[in-house]
C-alpha positions as semicolon CSV with decimal commas, in nm:
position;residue;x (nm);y (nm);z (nm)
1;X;0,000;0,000;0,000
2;X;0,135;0,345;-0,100
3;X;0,092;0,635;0,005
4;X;-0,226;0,819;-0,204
5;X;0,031;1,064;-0,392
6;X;0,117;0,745;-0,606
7;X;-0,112;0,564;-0,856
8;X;0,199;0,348;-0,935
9;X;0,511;0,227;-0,777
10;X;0,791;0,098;-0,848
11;X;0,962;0,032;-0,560
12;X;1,340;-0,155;-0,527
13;X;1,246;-0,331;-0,167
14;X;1,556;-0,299;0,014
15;X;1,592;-0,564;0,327
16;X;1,751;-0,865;0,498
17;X;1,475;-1,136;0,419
18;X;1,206;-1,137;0,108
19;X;1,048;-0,859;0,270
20;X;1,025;-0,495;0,268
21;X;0,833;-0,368;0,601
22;X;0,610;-0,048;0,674
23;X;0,453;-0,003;0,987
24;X;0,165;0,268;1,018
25;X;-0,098;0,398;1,236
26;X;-0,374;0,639;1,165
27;X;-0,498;0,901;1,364
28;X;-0,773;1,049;1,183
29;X;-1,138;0,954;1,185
30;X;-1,099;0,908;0,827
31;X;-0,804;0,811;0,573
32;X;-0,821;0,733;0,169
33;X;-0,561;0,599;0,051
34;X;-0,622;0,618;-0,328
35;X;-0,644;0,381;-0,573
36;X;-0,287;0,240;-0,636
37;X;-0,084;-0,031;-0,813
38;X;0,295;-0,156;-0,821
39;X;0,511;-0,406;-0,898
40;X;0,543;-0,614;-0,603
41;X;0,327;-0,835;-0,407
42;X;0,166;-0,716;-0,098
43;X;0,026;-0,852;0,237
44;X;-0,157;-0,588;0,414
45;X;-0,248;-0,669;0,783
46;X;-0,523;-0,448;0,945
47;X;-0,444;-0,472;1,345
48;X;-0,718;-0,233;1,392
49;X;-0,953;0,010;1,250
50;X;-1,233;-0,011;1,026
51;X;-1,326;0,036;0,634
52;X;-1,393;-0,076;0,288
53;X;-1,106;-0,256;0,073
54;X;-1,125;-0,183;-0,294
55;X;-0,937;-0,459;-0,480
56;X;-1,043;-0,432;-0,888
57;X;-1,377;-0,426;-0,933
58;X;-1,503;-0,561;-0,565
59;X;-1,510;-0,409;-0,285
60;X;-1,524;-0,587;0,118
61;X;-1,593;-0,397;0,449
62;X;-1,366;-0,500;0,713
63;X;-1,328;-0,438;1,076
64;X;-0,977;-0,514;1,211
65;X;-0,821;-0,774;1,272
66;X;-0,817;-0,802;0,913
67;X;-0,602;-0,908;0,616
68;X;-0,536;-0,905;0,271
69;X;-0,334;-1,000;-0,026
70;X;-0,273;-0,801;-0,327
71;X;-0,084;-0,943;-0,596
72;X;0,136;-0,736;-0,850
73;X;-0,042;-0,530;-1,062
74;X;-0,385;-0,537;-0,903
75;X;-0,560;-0,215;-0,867
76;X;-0,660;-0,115;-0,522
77;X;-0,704;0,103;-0,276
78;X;-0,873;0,147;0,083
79;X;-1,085;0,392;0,299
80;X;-1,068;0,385;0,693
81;X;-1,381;0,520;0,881
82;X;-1,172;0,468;1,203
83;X;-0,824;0,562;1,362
84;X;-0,625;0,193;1,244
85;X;-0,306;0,050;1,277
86;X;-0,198;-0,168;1,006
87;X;0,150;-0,354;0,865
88;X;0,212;-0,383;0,542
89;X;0,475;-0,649;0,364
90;X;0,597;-0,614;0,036
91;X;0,781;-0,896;-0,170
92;X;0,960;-0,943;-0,500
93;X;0,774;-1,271;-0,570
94;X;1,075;-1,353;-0,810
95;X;1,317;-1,350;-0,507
96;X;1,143;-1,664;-0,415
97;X;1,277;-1,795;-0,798
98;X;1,613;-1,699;-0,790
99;X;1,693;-1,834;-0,446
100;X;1,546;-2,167;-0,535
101;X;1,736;-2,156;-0,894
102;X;1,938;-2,486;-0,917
103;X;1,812;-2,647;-0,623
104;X;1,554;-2,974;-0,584
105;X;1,271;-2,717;-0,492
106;X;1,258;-2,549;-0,771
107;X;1,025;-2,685;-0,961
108;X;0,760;-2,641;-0,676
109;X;0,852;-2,281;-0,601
110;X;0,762;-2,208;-0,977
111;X;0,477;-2,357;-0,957
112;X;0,380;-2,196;-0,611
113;X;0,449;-1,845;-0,739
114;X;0,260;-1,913;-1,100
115;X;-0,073;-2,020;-0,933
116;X;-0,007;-1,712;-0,672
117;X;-0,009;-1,468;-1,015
118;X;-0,283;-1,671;-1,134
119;X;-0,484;-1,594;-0,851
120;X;-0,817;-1,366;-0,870
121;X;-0,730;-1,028;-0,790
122;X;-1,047;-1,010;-0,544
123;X;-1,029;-1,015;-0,143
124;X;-0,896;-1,326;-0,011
125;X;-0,981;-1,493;0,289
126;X;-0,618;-1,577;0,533
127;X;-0,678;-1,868;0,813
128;X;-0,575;-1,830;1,177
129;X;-0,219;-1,956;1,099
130;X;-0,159;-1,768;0,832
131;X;-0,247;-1,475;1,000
132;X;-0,013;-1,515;1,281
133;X;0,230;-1,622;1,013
134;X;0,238;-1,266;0,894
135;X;0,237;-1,098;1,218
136;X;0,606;-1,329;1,300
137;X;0,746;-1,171;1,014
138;X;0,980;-0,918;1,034
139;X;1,235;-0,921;0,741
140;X;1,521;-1,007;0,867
141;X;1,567;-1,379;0,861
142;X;1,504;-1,550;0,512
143;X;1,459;-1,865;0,651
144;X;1,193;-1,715;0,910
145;X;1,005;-1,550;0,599
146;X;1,044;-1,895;0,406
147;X;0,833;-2,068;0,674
148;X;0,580;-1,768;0,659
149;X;0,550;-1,891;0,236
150;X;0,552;-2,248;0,328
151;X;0,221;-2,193;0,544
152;X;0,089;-2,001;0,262
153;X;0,138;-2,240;0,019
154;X;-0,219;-2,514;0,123
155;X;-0,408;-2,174;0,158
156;X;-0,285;-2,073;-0,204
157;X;-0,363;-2,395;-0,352
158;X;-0,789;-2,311;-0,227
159;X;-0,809;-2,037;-0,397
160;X;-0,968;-2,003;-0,725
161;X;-0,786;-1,923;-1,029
162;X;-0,889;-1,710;-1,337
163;X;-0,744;-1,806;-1,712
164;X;-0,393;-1,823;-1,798
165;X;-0,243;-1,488;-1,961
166;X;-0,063;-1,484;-2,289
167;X;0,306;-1,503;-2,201
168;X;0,368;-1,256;-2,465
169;X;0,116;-1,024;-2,273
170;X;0,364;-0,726;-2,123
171;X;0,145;-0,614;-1,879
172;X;0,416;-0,440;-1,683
173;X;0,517;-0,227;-1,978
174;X;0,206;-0,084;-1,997
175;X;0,179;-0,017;-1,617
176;X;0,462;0,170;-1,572
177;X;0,436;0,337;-1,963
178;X;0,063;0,454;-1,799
179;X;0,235;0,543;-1,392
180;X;0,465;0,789;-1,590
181;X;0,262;0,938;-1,838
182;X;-0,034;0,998;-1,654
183;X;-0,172;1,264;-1,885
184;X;-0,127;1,069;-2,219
185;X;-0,471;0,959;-2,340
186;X;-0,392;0,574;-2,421
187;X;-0,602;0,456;-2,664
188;X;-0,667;0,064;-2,714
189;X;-0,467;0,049;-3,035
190;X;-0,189;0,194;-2,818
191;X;-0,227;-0,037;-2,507
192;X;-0,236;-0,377;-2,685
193;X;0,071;-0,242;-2,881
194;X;0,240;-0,204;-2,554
195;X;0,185;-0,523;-2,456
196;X;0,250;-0,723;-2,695
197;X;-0,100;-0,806;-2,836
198;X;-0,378;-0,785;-3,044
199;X;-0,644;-0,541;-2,919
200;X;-0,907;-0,827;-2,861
201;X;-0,679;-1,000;-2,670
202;X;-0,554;-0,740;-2,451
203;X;-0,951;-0,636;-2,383
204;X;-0,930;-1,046;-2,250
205;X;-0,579;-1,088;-2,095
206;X;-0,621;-0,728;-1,878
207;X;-0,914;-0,801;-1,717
208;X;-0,792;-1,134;-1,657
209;X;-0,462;-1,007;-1,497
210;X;-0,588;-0,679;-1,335
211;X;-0,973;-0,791;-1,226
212;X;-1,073;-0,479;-1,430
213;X;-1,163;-0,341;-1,707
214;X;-0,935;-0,114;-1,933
215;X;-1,176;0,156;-1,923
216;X;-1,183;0,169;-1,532
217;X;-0,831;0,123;-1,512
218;X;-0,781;0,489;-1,748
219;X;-1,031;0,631;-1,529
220;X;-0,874;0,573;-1,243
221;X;-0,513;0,680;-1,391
222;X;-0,765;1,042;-1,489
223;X;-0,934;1,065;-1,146
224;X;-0,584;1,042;-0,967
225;X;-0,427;1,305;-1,228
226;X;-0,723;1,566;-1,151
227;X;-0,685;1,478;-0,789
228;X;-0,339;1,610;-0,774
229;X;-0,411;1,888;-1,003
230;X;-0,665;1,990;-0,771
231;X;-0,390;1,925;-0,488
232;X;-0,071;2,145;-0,595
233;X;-0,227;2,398;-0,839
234;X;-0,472;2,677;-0,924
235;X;-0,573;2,585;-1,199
236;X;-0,958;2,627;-1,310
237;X;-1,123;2,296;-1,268
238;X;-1,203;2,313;-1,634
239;X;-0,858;2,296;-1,705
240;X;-0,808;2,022;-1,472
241;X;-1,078;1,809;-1,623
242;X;-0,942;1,829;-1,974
243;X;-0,594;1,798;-1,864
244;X;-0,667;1,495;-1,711
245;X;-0,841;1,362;-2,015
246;X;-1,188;1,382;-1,939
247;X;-1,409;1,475;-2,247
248;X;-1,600;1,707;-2,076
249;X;-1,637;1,919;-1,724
250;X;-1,983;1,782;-1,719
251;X;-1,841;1,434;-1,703
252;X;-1,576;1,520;-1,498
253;X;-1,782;1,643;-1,249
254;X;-1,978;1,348;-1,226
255;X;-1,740;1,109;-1,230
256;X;-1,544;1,254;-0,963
257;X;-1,813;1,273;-0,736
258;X;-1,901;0,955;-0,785
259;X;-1,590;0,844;-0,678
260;X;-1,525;1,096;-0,398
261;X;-1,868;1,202;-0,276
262;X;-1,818;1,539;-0,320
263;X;-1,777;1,771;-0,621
264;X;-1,404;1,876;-0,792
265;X;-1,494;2,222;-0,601
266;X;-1,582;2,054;-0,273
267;X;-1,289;1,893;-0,262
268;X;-1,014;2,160;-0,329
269;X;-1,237;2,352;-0,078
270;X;-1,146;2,063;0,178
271;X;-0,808;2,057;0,081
């Protein structure tokens, strides 16, 4: 989980074990943290508070303790209606690969990490041991972090799985083409070029490996442009809306509330 300045991150985890640590707690009666994506797979473990988790399209209410998984890629992003304290874990899933490389576990770590990818992007229930699995972690013993992913792996297994991507389907060009050029207006034609694919396949393989749609996924890339717009500059809210590639103020306007609950004008107010 990021902090809501970022739609996308790409964060070099630095740390002793597979994991890269954030501890938080939140003192106000209300916190968004926006929608948000990155290249790394997350465990986010709610201590305390309550909210709603956005994870693609779906959407959970929670009331600590509470936890999640969100795998690379996966859109999402969380409101607290409560003062929480939460730890988040972060993990280069291919760290797993390369310290298995050449060894007689291999084969099973592959395997472990491909159904983990494969894995719908939706909330995901965690059992008791699991749970206390996570909270034992602390990043600095690889060998304490490998027993974390060995109770992982039955729980893994349950889950359901969606379709198998195209491996030609560069999904993380696209991500981080979009996370820097937040303003472009990326057109269909453009995005299944930068993956790899035909444009009906892309429309296929991206909700398959996101658990949305293309066309939420650019609104949320506009929404999070206006929002810092509306943020760091002065600029007429007209302006905003079409520099954030929104066809119209109208639209705009409607869209953003819908998101927010408020109006573009409400919200710089609040600001």
């Amino acid at each position: 989980m990021t902090g809501a300045s970022l739609l996308y991150e790409n964060k070099k985890l630095r740390h002793h074990g597979l994991f890269f640590i954030e501890e938080m707690t939140l003192g106000k009666a209300k916190t968004v943290v926006a929608p948000h994506f990155h290249n790394f797979l997350e465990f986010t473990l709610i201590e305390s508070g309550r909210g709603t988790m956005h994870i693609g399209d779906t959407a959970s209410q929670f009331e600590g303790p509470a936890a999640y998984v969100m795998k690379p890629y996966a859109l999402h992003g969380v409101t607290f209606f409560s003062p929480a304290r939460l730890t988040v874990f972060s993990a280069h899933i291919d760290s797993l690969n390369r310290l298995f490389k050449g060894s007689l576990l291999y084969k099973d770590v592959r395997i472990f990490v491909e159904r983990l990818l494969l894995t719908k992007p939706i909330p995901q229930t965690l059992t008791p041991k699991v749970f206390e699995a996570i909270r034992r972690i602390r990043g600095e013993d690889i060998l304490a972090d490998l027993g974390f992913f060995l109770s992982l792996s039955p729980l893994v297994r349950s889950w359901s799985l969606q379709g198998r991507p195209d491996k030609r389907f560069a999904l993380a060009d696209l991500m981080a083409y979009a996370g820097e050029h937040p303003t472009d207006r990326i057109t269909l034609a453009k995005a299944a070029a930068l993956t790899h694919v035909s444009p009906s396949q892309f429309v296929r393989m991206f909700k398959l490996a996101t658990g949305m749609t293309f066309v939420h996924f650019l609104t949320n890339i506009r929404l999070h442009q206006a929002e810092t717009l509306l943020r760091h500059s002065e600029d007429r809210i007209v302006q905003i809306a079409g520099d954030s590639g929104f066809s119209s103020l109208t639209h705009f306007n409607r869209i953003f509330r819908k998101t927010y609950g408020m109006s573009p004008r409400e919200f710089r107010n609040k600001i």
